[in-house]
Backbone as CSV, one residue per row, in Angstrom:
resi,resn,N_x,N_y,N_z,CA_x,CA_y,CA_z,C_x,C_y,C_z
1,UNK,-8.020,-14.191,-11.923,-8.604,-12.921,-11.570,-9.468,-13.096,-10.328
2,UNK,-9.526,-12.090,-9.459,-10.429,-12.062,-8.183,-11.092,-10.755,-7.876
3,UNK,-11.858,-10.555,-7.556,-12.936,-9.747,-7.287,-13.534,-10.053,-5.482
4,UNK,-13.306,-9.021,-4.536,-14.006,-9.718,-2.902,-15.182,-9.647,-3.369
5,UNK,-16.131,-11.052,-2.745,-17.227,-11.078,-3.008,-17.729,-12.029,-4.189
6,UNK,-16.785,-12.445,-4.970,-16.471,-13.516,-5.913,-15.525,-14.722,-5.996
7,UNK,-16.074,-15.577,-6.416,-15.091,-16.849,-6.494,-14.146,-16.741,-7.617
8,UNK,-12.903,-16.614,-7.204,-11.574,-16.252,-8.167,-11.813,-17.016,-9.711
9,UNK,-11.520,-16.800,-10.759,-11.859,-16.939,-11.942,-10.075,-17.178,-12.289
10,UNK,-9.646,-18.482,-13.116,-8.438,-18.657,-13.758,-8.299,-19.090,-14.897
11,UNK,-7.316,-19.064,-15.193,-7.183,-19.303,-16.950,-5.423,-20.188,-17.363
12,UNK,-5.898,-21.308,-18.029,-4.468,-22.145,-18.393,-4.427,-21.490,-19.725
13,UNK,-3.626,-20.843,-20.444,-3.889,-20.221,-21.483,-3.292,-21.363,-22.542
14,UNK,-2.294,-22.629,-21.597,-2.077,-23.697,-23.108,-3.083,-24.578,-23.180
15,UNK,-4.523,-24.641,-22.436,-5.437,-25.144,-22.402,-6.405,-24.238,-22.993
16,UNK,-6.090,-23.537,-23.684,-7.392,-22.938,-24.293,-8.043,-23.351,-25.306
17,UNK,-8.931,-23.512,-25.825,-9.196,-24.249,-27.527,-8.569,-23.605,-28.198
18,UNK,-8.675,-22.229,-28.210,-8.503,-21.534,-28.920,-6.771,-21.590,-29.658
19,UNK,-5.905,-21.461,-28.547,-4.809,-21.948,-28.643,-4.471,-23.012,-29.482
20,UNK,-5.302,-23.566,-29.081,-4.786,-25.453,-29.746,-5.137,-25.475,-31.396
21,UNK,-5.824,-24.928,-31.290,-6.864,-25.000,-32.832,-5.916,-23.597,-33.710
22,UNK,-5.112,-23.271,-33.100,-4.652,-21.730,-33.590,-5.229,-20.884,-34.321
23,UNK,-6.419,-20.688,-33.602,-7.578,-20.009,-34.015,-7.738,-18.772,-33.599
24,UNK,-6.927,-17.595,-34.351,-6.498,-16.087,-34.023,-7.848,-15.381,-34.513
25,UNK,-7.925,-14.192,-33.306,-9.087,-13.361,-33.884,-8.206,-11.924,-33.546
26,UNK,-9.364,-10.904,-33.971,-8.763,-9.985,-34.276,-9.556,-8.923,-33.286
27,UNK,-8.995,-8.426,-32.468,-10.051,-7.499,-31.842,-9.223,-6.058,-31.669
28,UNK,-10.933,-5.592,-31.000,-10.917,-3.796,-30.370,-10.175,-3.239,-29.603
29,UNK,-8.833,-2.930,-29.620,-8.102,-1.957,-28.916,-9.640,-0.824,-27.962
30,UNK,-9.446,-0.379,-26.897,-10.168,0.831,-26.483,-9.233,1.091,-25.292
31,UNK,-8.260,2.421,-25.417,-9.123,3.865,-26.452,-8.192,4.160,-27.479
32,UNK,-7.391,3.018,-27.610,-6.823,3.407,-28.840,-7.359,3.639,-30.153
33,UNK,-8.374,2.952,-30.478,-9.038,2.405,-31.403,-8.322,1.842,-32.734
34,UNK,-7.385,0.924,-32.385,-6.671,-0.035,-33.102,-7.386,-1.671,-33.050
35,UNK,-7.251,-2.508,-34.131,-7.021,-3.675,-33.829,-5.875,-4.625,-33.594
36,UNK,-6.209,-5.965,-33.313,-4.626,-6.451,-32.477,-5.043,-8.048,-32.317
37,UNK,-4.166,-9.029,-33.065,-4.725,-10.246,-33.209,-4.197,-10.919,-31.580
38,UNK,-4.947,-11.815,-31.457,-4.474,-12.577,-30.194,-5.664,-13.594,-30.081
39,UNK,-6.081,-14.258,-28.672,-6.956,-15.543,-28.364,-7.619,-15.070,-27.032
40,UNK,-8.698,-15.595,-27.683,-9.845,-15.394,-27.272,-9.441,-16.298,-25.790
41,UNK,-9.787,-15.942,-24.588,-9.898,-16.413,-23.174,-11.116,-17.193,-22.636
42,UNK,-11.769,-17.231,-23.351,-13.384,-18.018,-23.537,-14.592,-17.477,-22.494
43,UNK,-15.488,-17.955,-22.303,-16.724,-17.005,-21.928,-16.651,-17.103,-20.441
44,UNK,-16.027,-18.098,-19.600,-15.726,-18.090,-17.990,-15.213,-16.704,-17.912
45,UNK,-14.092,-16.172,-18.295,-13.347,-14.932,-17.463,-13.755,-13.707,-18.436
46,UNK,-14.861,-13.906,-19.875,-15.575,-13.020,-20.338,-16.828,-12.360,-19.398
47,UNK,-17.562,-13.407,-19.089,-18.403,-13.117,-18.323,-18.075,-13.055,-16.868
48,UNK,-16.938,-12.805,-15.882,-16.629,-12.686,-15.077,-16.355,-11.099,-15.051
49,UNK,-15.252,-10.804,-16.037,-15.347,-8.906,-16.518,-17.019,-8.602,-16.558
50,UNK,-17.856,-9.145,-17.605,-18.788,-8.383,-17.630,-19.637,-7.924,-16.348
51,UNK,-19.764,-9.162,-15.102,-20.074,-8.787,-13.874,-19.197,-7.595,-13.268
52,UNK,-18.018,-7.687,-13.193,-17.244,-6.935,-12.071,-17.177,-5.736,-12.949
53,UNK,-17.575,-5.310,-14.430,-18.184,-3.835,-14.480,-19.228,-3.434,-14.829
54,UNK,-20.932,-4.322,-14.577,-21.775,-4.503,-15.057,-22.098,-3.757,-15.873
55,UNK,-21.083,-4.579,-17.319,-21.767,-4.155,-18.202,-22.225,-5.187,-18.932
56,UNK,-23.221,-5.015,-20.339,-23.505,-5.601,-20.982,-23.280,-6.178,-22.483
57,UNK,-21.707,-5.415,-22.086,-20.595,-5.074,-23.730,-20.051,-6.551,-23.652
58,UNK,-19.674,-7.185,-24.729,-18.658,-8.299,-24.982,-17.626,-7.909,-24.575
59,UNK,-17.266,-8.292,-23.198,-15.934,-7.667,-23.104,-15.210,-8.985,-23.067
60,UNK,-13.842,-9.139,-23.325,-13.019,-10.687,-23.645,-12.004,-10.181,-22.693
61,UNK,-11.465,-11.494,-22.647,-9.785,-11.561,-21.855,-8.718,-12.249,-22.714
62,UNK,-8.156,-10.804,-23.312,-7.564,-11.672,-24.920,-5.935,-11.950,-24.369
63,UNK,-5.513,-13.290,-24.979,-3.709,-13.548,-24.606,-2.867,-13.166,-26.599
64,UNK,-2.275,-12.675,-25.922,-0.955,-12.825,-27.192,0.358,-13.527,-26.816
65,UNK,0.205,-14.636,-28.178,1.637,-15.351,-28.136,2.228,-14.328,-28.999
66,UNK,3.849,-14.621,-28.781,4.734,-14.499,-29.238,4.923,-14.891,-30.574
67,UNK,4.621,-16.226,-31.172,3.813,-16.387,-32.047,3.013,-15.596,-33.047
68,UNK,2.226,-14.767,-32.992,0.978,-13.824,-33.237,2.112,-12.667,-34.163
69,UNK,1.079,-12.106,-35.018,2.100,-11.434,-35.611,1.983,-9.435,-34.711
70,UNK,3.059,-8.957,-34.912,2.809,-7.689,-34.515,2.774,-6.473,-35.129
71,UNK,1.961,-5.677,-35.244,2.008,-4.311,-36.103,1.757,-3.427,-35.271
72,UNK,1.680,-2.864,-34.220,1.588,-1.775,-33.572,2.578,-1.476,-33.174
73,UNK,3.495,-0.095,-33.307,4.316,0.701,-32.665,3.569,2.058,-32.433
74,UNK,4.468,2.526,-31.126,3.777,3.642,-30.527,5.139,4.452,-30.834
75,UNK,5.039,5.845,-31.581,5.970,6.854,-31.806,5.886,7.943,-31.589
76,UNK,6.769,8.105,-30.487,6.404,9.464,-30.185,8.149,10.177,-29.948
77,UNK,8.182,11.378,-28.755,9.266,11.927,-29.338,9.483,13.041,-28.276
78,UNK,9.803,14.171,-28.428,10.180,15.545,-27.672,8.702,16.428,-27.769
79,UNK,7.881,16.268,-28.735,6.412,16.746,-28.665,5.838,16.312,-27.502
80,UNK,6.151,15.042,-26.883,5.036,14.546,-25.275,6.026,15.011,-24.380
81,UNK,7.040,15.939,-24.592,7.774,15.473,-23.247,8.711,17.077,-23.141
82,UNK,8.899,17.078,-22.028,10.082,18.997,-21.444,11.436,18.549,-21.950
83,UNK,11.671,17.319,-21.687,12.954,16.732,-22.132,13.185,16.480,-23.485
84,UNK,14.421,16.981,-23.986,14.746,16.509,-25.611,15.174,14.864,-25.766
85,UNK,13.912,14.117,-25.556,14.251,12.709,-26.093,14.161,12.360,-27.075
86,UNK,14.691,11.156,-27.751,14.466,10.666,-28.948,13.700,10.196,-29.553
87,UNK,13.121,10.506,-30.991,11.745,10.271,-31.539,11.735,8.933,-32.246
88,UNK,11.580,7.685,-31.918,11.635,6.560,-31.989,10.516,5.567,-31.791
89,UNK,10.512,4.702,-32.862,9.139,3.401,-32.566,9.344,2.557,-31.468
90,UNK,8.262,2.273,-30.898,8.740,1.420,-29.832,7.181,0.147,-30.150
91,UNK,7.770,-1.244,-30.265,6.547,-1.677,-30.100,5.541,-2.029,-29.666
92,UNK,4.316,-2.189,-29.466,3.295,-2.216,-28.234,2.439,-3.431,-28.461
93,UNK,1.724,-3.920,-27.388,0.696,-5.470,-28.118,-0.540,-4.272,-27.755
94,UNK,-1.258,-4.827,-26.757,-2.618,-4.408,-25.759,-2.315,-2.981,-24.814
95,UNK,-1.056,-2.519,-25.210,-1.075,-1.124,-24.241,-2.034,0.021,-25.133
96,UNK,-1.681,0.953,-24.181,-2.648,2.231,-24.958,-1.587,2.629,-25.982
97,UNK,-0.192,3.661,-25.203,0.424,4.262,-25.533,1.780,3.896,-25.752
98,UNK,2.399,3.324,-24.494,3.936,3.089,-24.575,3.842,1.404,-23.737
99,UNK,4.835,0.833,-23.996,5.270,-0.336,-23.712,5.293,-0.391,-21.753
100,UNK,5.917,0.644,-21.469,6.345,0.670,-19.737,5.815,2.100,-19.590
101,UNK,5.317,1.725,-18.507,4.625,3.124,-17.627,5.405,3.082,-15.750
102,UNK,5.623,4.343,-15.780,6.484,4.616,-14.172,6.105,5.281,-13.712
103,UNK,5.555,4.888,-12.582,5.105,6.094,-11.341,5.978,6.116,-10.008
104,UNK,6.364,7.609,-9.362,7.300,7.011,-8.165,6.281,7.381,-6.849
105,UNK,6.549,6.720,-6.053,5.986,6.946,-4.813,5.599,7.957,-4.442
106,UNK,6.992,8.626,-4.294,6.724,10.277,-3.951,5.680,11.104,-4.800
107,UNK,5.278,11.112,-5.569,4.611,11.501,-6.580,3.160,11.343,-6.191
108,UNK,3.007,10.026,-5.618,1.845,9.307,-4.668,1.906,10.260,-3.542
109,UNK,2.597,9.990,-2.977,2.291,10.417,-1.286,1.983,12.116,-1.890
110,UNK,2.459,13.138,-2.728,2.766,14.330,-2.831,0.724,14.371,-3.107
111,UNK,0.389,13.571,-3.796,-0.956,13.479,-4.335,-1.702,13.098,-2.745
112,UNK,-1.377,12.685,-2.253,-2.237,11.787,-0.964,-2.471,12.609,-0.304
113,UNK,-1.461,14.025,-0.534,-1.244,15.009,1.043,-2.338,15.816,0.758
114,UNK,-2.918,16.152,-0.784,-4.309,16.926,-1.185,-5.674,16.402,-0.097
115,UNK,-5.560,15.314,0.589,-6.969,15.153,1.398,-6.622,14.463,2.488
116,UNK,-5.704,15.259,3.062,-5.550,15.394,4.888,-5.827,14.012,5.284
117,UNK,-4.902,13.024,4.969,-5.165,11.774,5.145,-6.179,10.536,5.407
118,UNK,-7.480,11.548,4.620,-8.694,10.555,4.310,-8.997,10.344,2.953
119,UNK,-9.410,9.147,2.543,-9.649,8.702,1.536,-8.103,8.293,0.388
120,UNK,-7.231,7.678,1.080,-6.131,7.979,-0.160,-6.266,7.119,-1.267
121,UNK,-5.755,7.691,-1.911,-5.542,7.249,-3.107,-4.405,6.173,-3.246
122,UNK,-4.556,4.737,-3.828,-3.671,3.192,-3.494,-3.160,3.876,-5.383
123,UNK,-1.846,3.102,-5.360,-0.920,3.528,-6.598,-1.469,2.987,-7.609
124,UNK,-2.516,1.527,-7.408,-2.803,0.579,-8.126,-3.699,1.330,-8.450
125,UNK,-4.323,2.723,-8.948,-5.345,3.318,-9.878,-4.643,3.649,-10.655
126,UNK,-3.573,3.947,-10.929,-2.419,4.851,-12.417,-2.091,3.033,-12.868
127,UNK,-2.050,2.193,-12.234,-1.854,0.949,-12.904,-0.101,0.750,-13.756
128,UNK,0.883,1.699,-12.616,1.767,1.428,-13.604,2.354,0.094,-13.655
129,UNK,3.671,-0.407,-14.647,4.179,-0.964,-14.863,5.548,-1.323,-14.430
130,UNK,6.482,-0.507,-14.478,7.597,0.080,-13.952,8.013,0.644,-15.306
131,UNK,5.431,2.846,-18.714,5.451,2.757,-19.770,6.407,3.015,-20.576
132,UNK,8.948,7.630,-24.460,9.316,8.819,-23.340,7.656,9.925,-23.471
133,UNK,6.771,9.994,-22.677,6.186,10.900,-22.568,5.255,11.122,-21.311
134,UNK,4.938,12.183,-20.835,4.017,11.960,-19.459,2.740,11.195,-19.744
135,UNK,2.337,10.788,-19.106,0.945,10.471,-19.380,-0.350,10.739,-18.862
136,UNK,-1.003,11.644,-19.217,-2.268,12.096,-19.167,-3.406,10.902,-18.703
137,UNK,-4.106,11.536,-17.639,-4.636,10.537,-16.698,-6.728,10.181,-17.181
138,UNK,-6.978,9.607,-17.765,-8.367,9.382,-17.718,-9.298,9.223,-16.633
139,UNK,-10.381,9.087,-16.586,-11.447,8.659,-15.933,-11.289,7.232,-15.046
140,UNK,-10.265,6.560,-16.074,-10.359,5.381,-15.372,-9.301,5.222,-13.706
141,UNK,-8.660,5.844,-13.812,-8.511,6.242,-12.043,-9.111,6.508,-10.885
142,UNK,-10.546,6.827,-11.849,-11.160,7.476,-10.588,-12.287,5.782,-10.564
143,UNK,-11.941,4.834,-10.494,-12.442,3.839,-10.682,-11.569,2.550,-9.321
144,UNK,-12.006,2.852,-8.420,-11.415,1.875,-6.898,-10.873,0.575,-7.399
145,UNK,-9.481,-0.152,-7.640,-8.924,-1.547,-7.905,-9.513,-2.581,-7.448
146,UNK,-10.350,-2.238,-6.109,-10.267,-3.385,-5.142,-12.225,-3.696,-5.454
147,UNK,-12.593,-2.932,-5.215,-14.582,-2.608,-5.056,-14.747,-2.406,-6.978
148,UNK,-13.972,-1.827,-7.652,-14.358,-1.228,-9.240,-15.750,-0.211,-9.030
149,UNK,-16.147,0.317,-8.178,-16.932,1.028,-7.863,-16.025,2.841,-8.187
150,UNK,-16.897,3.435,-8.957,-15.814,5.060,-9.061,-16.814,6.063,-7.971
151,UNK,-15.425,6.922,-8.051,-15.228,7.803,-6.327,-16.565,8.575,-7.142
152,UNK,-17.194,9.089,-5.879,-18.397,10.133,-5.930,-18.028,11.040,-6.730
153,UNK,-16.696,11.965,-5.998,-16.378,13.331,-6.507,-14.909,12.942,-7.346
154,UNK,-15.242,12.020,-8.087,-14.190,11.573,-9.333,-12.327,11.843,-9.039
155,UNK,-12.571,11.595,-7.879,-10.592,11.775,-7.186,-10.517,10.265,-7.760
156,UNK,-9.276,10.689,-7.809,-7.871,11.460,-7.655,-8.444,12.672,-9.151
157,UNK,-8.889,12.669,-10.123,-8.710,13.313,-11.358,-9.006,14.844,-11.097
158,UNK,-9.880,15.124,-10.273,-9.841,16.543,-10.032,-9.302,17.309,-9.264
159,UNK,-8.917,16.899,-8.320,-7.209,16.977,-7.546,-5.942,16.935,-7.967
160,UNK,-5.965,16.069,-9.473,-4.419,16.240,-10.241,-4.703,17.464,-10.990
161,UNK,-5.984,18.081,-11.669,-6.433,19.189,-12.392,-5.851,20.714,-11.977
162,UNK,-6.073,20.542,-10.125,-5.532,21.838,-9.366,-4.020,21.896,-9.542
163,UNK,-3.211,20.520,-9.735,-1.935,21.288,-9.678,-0.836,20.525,-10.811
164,UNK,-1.319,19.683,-11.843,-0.545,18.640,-12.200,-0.585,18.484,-13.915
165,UNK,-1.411,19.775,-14.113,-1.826,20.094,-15.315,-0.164,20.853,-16.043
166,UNK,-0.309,20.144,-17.763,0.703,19.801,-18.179,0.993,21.786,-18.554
167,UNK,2.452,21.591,-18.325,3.324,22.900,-18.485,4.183,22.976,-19.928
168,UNK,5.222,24.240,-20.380,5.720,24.460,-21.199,5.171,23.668,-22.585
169,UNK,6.226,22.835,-23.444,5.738,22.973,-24.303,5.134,21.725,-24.990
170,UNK,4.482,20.911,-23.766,4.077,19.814,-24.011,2.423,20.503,-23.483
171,UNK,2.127,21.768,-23.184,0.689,22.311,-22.617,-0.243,22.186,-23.917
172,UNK,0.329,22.282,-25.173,-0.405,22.252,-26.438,-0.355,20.944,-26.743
173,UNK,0.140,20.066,-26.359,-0.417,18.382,-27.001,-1.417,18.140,-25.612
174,UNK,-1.638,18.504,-24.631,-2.115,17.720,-23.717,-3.101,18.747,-23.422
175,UNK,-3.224,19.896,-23.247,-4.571,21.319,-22.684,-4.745,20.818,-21.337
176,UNK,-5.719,20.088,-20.702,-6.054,20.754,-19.424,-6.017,19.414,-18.753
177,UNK,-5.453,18.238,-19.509,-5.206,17.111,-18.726,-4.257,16.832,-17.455
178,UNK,-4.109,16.259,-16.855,-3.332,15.751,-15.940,-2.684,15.127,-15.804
179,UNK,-1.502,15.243,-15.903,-0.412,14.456,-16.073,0.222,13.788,-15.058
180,UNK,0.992,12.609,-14.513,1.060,12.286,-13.468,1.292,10.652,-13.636
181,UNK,2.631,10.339,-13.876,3.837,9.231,-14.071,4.287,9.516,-15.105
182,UNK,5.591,8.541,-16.044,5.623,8.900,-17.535,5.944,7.365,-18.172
183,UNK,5.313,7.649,-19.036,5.378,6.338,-20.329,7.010,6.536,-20.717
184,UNK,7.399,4.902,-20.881,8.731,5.066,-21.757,8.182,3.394,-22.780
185,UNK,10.004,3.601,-22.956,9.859,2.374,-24.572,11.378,2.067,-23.779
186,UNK,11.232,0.607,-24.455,13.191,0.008,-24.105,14.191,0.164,-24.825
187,UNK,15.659,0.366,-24.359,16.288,0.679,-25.431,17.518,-0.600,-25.559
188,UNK,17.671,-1.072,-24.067,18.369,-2.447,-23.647,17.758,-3.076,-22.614
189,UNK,17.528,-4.230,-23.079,16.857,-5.196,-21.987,17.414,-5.613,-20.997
190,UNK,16.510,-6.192,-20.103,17.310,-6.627,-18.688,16.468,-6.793,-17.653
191,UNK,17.237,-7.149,-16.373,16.219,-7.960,-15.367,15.731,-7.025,-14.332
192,UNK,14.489,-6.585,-13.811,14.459,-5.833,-12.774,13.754,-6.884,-11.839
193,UNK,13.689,-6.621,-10.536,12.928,-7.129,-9.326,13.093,-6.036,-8.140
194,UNK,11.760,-6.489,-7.282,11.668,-5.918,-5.992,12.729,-5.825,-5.576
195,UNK,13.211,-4.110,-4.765,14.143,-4.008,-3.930,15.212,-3.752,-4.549
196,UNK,15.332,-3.345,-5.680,16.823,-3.025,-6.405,16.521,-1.432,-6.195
197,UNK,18.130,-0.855,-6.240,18.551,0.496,-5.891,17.550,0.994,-7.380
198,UNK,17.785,2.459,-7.460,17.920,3.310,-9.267,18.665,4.093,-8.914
199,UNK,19.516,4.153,-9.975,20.245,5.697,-9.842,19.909,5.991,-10.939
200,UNK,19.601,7.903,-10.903,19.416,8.392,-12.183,20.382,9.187,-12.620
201,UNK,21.208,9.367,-13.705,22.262,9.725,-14.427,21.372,11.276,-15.135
């Protein structure tokens, strides 16, 4: 992990004690408010988070093996979404909602064009993945990747409010949030990398 202004912080995760000793703990999902077993990252890159959001919360840097057992699935369905998709478990470790989150560019730039090319907004605040439902955008966007310092007048979130606020009949699961990429789940695995085409069917 790196932070400008800090000396980069790393982690061998088969060097952990914790690891070795297979000494599983059980922690705080937030904002899910689930728990979720995994290993503890030890107090170097604990107390490295707690600087870079000064806070004074235990915050950890937890790993999950494969190993570890899993109980969280995220199920959802045609209720999050305009599209009639299928209502199916999908399983999750440390996400909020869905396994893969997708945002497309255009979607970015369409957002960027709201402030006449000052101040834009970098993709790395939606934090996708490459997560079926839209996903409703928190506070934590309006929180800079690079500084972790949040915007004065809380952009991007009140700029997606004017035009991005959820429609038809997903307006009653979501009210006055902002929607803007969409969560999915896998249905066949496989390899992606930089620079491959998509076609959408």
């Amino acid at each position: 992990m790196k932070k400008s202004g800090t000396d980069d912080v790393k982690v061998n995760v088969e060097e952990l004690e914790y690891v070795k000793v297979g000494e599983i703990g059980e922690f705080f999902i937030y904002p899910v408010k689930s728990m979720k077993d995994g290993y503890d990252c030890g107090n170097e890159i604990g107390n490295f988070i707690k600087n870079v959001f000064g806070s004074s919360a235990d915050l950890r840097l937890i790993y999950h093996s494969e190993s570890l057992f899993r109980q969280r699935y995220s199920i959802y369905g045609s209720q999050y979404s305009n599209s009639n998709v299928t209502t199916r478990p999908h399983e999750v470790r440390f996400q909020a909602d869905a396994p893969y989150n997708i945002v497309t560019q255009q979607s970015l730039n369409d957002q960027n064009k709201s402030y006449n090319g000052s101040n834009q907004i970098v993709v790395e605040r939606f934090r996708p993945i490459i997560l079926v439902r839209p996903c409703t955008r928190c506070n934590q966007i309006t929180t800079d990747p690079e500084t972790t310092e949040k915007h004065l007048k809380m952009e991007p979130s009140k700029e997606l409010r004017n035009y991005r606020v959820a429609k038809g009949r997903i307006e009653k699961e979501y009210r006055k949030n902002p929607v803007f990429d969409i969560q999915l789940g896998i249905k066949n695995g496989g390899v992606i990398k930089v620079g491959d085409d998509v076609f959408v069917n």
